[in-house]
C-alpha positions as CSV (number, residue, x, y, z in Angstrom):
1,X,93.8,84.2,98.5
2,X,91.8,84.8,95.9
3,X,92.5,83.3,92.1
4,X,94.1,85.5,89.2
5,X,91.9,88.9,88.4
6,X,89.3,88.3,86.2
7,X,89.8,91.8,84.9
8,X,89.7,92.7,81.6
9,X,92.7,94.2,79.6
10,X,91.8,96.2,76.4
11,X,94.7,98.3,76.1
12,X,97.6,98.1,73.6
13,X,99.6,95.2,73.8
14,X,102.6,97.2,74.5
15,X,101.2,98.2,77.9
16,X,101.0,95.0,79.3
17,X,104.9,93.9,79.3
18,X,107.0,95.1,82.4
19,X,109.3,98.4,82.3
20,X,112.6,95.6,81.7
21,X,110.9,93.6,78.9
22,X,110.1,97.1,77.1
23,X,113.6,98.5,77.5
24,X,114.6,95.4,76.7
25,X,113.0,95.4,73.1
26,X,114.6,99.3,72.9
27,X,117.6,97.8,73.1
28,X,117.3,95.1,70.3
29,X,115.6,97.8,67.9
30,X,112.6,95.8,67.8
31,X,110.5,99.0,69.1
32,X,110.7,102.6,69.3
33,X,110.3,105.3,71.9
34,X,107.5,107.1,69.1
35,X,106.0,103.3,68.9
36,X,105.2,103.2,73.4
37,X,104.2,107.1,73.4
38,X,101.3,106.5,71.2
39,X,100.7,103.4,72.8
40,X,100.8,105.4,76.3
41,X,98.2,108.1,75.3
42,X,96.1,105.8,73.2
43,X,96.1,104.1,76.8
44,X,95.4,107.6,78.4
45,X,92.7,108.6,76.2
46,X,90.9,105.1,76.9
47,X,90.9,105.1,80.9
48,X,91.2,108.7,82.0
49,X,87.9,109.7,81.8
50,X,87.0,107.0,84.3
51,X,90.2,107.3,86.8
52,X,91.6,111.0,86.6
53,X,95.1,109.5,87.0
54,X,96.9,111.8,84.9
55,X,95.3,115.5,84.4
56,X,97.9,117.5,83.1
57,X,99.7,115.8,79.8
58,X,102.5,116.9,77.7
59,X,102.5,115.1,74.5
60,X,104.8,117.4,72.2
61,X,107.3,117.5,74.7
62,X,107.2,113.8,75.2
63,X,107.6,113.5,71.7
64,X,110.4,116.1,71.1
65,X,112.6,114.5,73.6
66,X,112.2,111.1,71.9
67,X,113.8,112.5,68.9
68,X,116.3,114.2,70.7
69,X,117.4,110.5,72.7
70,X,120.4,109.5,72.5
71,X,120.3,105.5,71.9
72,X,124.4,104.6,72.6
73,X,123.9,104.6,76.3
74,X,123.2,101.2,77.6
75,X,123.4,99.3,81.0
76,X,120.9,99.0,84.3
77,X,121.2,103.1,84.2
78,X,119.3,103.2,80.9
79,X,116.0,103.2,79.8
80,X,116.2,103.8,76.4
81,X,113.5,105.9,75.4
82,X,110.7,104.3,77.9
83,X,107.7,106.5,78.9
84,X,106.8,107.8,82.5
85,X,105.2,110.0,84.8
86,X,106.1,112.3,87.3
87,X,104.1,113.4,90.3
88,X,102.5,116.8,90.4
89,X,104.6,117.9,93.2
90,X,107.8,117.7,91.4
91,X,109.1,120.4,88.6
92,X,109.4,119.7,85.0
93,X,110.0,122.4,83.1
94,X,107.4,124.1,81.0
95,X,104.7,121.9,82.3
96,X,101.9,122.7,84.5
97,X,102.8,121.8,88.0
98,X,99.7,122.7,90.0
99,X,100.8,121.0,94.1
100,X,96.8,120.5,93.4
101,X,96.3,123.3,95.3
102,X,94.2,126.3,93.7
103,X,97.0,129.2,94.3
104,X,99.1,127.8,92.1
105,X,96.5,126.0,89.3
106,X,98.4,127.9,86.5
107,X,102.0,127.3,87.5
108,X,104.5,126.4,84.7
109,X,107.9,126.4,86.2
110,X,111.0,127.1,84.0
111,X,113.3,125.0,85.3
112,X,113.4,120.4,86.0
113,X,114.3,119.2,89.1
114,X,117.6,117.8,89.5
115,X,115.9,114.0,89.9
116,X,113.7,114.5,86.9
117,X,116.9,115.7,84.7
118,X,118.7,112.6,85.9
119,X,115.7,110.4,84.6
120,X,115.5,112.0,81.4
121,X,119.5,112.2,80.9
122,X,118.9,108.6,81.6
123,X,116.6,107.6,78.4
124,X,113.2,108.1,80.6
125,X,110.3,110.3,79.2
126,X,108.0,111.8,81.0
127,X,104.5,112.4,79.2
128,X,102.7,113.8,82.4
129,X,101.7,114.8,85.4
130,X,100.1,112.5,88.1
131,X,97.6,113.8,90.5
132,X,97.9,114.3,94.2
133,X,96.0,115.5,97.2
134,X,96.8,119.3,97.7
135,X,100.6,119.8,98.8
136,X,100.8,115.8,98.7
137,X,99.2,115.6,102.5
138,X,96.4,113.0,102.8
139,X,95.6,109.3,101.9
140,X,92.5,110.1,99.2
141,X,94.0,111.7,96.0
142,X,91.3,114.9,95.1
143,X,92.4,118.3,94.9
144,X,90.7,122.1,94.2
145,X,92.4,121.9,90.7
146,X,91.7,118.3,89.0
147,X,89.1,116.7,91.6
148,X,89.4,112.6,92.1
149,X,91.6,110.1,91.2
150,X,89.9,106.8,91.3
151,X,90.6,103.1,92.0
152,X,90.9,101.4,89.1
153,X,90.0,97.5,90.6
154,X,86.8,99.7,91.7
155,X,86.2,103.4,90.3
156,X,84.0,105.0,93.3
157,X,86.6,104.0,95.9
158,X,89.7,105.4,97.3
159,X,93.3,104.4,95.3
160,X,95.3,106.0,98.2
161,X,97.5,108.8,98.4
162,X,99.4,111.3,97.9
163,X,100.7,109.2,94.9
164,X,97.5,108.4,94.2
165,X,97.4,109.5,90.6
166,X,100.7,107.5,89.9
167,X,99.5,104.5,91.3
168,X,96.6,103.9,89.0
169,X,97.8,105.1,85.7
170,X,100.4,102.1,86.5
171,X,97.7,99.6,87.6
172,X,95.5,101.0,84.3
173,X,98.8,100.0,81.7
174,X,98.9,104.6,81.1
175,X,102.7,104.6,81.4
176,X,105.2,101.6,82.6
177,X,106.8,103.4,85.7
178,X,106.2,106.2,87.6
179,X,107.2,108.6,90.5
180,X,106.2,108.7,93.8
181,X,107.0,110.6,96.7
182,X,106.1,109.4,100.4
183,X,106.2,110.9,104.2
184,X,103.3,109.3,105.6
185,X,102.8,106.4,103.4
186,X,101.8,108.6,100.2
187,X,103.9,106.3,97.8
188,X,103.2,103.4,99.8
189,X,99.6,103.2,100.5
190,X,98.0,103.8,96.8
191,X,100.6,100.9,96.1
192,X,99.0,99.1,98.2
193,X,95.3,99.9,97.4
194,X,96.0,99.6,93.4
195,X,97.9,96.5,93.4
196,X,101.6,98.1,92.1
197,X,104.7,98.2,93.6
198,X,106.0,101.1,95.8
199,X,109.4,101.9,97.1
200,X,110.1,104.6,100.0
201,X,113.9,104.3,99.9
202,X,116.4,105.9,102.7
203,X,116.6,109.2,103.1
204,X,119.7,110.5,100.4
205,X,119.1,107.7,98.2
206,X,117.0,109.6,95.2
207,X,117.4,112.8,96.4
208,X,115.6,116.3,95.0
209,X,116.0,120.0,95.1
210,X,114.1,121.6,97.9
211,X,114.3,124.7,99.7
212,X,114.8,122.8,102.8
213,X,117.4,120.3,102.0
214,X,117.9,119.3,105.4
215,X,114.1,117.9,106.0
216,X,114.6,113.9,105.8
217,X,111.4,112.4,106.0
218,X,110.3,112.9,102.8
219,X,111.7,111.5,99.7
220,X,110.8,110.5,96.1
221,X,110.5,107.1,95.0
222,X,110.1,104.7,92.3
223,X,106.7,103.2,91.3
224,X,106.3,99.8,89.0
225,X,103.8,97.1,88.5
226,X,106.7,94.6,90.0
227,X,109.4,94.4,92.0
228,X,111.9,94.1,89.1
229,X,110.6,97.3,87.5
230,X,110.9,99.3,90.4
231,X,114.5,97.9,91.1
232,X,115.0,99.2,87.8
233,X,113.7,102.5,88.3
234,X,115.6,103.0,91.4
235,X,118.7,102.7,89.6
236,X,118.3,105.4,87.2
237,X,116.9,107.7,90.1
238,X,119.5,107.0,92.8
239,X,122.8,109.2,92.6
240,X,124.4,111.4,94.3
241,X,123.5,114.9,94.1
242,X,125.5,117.9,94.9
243,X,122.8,120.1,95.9
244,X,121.4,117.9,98.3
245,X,123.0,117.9,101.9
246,X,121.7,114.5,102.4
247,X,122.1,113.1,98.6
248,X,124.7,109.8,98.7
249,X,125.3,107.6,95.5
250,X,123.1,104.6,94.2
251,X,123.5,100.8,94.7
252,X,127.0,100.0,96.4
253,X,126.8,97.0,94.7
254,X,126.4,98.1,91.5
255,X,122.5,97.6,90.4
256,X,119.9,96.6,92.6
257,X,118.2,94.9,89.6
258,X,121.2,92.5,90.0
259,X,119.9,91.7,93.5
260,X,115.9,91.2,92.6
261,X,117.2,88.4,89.9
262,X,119.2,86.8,92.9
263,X,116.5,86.7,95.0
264,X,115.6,83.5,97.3
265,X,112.7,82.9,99.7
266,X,115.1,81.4,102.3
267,X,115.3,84.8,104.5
268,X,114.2,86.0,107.6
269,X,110.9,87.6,108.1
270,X,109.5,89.1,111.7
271,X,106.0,89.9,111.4
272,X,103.7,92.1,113.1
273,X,100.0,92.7,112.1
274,X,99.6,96.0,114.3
275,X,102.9,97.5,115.9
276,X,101.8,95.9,119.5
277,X,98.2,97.6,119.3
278,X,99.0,100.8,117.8
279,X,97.8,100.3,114.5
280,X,94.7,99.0,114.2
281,X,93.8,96.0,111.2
282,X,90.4,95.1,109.4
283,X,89.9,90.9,110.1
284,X,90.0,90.6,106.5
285,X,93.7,92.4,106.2
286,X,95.0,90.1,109.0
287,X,93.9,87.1,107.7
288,X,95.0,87.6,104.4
289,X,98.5,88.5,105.3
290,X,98.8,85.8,107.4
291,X,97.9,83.5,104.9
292,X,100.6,85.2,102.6
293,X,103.5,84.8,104.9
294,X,102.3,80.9,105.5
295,X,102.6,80.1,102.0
296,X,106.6,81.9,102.5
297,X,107.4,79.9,105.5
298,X,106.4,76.6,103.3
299,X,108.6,78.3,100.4
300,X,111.9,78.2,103.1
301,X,111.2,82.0,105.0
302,X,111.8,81.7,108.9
303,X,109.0,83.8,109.7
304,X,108.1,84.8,113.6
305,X,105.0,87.3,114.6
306,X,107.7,89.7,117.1
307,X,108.0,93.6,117.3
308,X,110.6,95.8,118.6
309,X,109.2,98.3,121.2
310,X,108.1,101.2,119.7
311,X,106.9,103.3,122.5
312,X,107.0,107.5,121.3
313,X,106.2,106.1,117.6
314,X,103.0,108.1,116.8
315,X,104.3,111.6,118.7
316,X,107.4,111.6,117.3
317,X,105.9,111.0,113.8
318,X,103.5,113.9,114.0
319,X,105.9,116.1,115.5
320,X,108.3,115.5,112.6
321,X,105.5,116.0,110.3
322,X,104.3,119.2,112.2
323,X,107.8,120.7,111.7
324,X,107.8,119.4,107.9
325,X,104.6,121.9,107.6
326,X,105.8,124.9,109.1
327,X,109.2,124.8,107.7
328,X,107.6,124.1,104.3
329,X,105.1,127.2,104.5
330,X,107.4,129.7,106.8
331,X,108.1,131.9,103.9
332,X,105.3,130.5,101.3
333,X,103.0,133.6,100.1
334,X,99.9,134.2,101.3
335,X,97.8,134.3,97.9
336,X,99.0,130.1,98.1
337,X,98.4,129.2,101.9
338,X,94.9,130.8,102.2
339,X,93.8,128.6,99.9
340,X,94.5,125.2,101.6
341,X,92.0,122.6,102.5
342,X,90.9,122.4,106.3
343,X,93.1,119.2,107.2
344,X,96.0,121.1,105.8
345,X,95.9,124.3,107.1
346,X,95.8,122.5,110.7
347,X,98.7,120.5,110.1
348,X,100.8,123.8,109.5
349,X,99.4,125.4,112.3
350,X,100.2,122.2,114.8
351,X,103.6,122.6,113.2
352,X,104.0,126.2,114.4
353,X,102.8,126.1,117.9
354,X,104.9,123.2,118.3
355,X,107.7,124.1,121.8
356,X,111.4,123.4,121.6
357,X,110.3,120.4,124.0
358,X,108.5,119.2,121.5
359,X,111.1,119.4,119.3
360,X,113.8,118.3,121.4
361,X,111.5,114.8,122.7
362,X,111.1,114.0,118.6
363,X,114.8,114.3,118.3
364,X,116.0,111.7,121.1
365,X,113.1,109.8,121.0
366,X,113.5,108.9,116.5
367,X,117.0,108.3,117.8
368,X,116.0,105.8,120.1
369,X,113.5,104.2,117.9
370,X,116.4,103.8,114.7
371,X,118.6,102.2,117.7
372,X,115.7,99.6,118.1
373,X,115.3,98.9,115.0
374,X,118.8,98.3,114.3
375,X,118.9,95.4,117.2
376,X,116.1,94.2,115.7
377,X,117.7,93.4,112.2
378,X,120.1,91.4,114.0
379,X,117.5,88.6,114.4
380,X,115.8,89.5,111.2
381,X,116.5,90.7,107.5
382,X,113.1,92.6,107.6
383,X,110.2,93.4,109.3
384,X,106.9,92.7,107.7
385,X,103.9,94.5,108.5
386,X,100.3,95.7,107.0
387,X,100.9,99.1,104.3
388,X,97.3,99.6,105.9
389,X,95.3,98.2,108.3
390,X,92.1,98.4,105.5
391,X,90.6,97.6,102.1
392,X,90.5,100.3,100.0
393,X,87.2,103.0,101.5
394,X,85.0,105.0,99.1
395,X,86.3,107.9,98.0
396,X,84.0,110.1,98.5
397,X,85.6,109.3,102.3
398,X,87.9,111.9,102.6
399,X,90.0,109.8,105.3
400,X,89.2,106.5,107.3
401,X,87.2,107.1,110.6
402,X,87.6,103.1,111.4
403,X,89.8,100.7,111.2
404,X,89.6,97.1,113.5
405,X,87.1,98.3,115.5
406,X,89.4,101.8,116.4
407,X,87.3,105.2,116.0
408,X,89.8,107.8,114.8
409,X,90.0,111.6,115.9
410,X,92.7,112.6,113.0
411,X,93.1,112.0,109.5
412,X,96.5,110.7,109.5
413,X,95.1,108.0,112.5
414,X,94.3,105.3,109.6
415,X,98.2,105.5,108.4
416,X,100.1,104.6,111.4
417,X,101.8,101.7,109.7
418,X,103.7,103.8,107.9
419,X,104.8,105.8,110.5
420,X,107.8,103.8,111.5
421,X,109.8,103.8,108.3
422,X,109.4,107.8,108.2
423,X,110.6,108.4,111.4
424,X,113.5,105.8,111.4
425,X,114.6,106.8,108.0
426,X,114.8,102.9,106.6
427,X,114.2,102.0,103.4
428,X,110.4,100.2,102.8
429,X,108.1,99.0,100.2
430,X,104.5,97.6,99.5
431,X,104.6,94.6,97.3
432,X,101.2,92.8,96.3
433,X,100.3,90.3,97.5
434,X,97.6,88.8,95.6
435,X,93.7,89.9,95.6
436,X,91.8,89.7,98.8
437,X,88.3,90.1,99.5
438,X,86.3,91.7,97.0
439,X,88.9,91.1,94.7
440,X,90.3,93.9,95.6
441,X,94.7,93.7,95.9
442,X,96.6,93.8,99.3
443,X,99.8,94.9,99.6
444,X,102.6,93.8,102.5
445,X,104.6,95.9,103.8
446,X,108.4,95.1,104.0
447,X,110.6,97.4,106.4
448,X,114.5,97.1,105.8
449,X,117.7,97.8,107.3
450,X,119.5,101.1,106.9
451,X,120.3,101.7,103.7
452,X,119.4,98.6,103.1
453,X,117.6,99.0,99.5
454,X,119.0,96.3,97.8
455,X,118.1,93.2,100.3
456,X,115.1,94.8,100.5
457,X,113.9,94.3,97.2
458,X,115.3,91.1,97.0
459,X,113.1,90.1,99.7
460,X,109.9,91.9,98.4
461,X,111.1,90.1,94.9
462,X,111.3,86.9,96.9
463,X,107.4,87.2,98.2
464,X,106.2,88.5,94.4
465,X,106.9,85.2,93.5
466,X,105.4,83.0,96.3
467,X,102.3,84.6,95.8
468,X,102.2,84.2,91.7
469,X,102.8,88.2,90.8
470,X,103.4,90.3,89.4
471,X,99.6,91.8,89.0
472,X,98.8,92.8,85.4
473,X,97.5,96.2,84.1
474,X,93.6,96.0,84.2
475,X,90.6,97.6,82.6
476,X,89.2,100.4,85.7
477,X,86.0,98.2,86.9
478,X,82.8,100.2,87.4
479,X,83.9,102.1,84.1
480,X,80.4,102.0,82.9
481,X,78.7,102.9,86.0
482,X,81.2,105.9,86.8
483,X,80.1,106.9,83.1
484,X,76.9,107.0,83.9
485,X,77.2,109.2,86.9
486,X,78.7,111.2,85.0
């Protein structure tokens, strides 16, 4: 693995602590909320001509709300004034929310979602908007509306999506946690690719408002720079909400921060580099994660490269994900849908030719998949795995053509890691794991049990610390030469 980043870090010093050190110093009085908002723009301001993390901002409301914060209210529920963003495809009120798709570029909704209202009731701010691919459907963040996100460990290359935009305004120090949202590995793989943390928790655990409540493989997620961070958000975004069919209450053991400070690397780890052939992995992936999880087995992990059988995986996903589409778009105006990008306006119409046999085969089949993964967590406590089988691409790529050799037909082909939490509903995350070649971060992959968020993050808590993270915020690299393009 290679040694700590040699990146630079010009930003204000406030940026560079974690999310619990700055809530932390809320607490004691020793900062203020007005004291990490100018710190967060002044941030902004320095690296968002270079990444494009962060188009749409909202200072005054940031700023109102930190004079409206209540500062009684303490505990692992509270953040105390701390700065965030939320991803473009979620509502705050009175703040352009674009989907990043051109029919609706001048959207201002007038009401907050129901998660976004908890964070804020919760001492979080938000001060803006990350970006996203159109709709949230793709691994490259660009859209109509804002163009390109970039990578900040190199700026012409991909930093993942759909929570593209979220990932590197963490990785650049722009705001100290951030939302996410993931079907396909949109929360998980820019984790991966800009060297944060990720979280895709079980379906019901932070649940939103949507039309179509009843849709599970979708959810919203917390985003940090390290495991403890996003333990912390998770506990200010899980509760139970009423609206939600599927919404169930936070930690049933009272904070999941609590279990990340417990964590030990004396736990059970099955490993599989490519879900017995079906997702293909660069050399350079493979050997890096294998030299990850020997440096856990010396640490006291029982570690064993086994995988359950997964046989119906990839159909069932893009079945699921076909019936997401047309379910999402059934009653969605024209003046929006004719205005979607190629890849997108397939998906909705594989969705919609889909056959109740189809349907039907996706039903038993996810069933029959959750039931092997459930004997499988009897021998282990998770199941690690590449976020991706690649290094980060260029992102003028619009998707990956090639991974390990593998010529893909699709653009979702490259993602198939992330397939398997999605369909199974368990909870997973992308922890780095160091810088690979190029210097460029990696990210594992840890797959948990049902509902099993908070052994989970101990266990992604437990690698963090084998490998010497968490990663700091960084200066974007290629600034100059991207400024020069331009």
């Amino acid at each position: 693995m290679s040694e700590k980043p040699a990146a630079a870090f010009t930003g204000p010093e406030l940026c560079r602590y974690e999310a619990h050190e700055i809530v932390r110093l809320l607490a004691r009085r020793e900062i203020s909320p007005n004291d990490l908002l100018e710190a967060s723009f002044q941030r902004m301001a320095e690296v968002e001509p270079v990444i494009n993390a962060m188009p749409t901002l909202c200072p005054e409301r940031a700023f109102a709300a930190a004079a409206a914060l209540a500062d009684q209210q303490l505990g692992p529920k509270w953040l105390g004034g701390l700065p965030l963003g939320i991803k473009d495809l979620t509502l705050v009120e009175g703040v352009r929310t674009t989907f990043g798709t051109a029919g609706l570029a001048d959207f201002i909704p007038q009401k907050t979602d129901p998660m976004v209202r908890r964070i804020e009731a919760r001492g979080g701010i938000v001060v803006g908007k990350s970006n996203t691919p159109e709709m949230g459907a793709g691994g490259n963040t660009f859209n109509a509306v804002f163009g390109p996100t970039r990578n900040p460990w190199d700026s012409s290359l991909n930093p993942g999506g759909s929570s593209g935009g979220a990932a590197a305004a963490l990785a650049t120090g722009e705001t100290w946690l951030s939302q996410g949202s993931d079907h396909g590995g949109s929360l998980r793989t820019p984790a991966a690719f800009c060297g944060v943390v990720g979280l895709r928790p079980s379906p019901g655990r932070v649940a939103n408002q949507t039309e179509a409540g009843f849709l599970i493989e979708g959810t919203s997620g917390p985003m940090a720079r390290s495991v403890r961070d996003c333990a912390l958000f998770l506990d200010v975004m899980a509760d139970h909400n009423p609206r939600s069919p599927i919404s169930y209450p936070g930690c049933e053991s009272g904070s999941f921060q609590e279990a990340v400070l417990a964590a030990s690397p004396k736990i059970r780890i099955g490993f599989t580099p490519d879900f017995n052939g079906l997702a293909p992995v660069d050399e350079p992936v493979r050997a890096h994660l294998a030299a990850v999880l020997e440096k856990m087995q010396a640490a006291g992990a029982t570690i064993e490269e086994t995988c359950p059988q997964l046989d119906g995986l990839e159909r069932t996903y893009h079945t699921l994900r076909g019936i997401m589409w047309a379910t999402l778009t059934h009653r969605m105006p024209d003046k929006i849908t004719r205005h979607f990008k190629p890849a997108l306006a397939e998906n909705v119409t594989f969705g919609q030719g889909l056959s109740m046999a189809d349907i039907a085969d996706a039903n038993l089949d996810r069933t029959r998949l959750y039931h092997a993964m459930v004997s499988y967590f009897e021998n282990w406590d998770v199941l690690a795995c590449p976020v991706v089988g690649c290094l980060p691409h260029q992102q003028s790529e619009e998707w990956v053509r090639e991974v390990g050799g593998v010529r893909f037909e699709g653009y979702m082909d490259w993602l198939r890691h992330a397939f398997l939490a999605t369909v199974t509903g368990l909870p997973a995350i992308s922890v780095p794991v160091w810088l690979g070649p190029g210097g460029l971060p990696v990210g594992l992959q840890l797959i948990g049990k049902p509902r099993g968020e908070a052994a989970l993050l101990a266990a992604a808590r437990a690698v963090e610390m084998v490998v010497g993270g968490p990663l700091p915020p960084i200066d974007p690299i290629g600034a100059a030469d991207q400024a020069s393009d331009a």
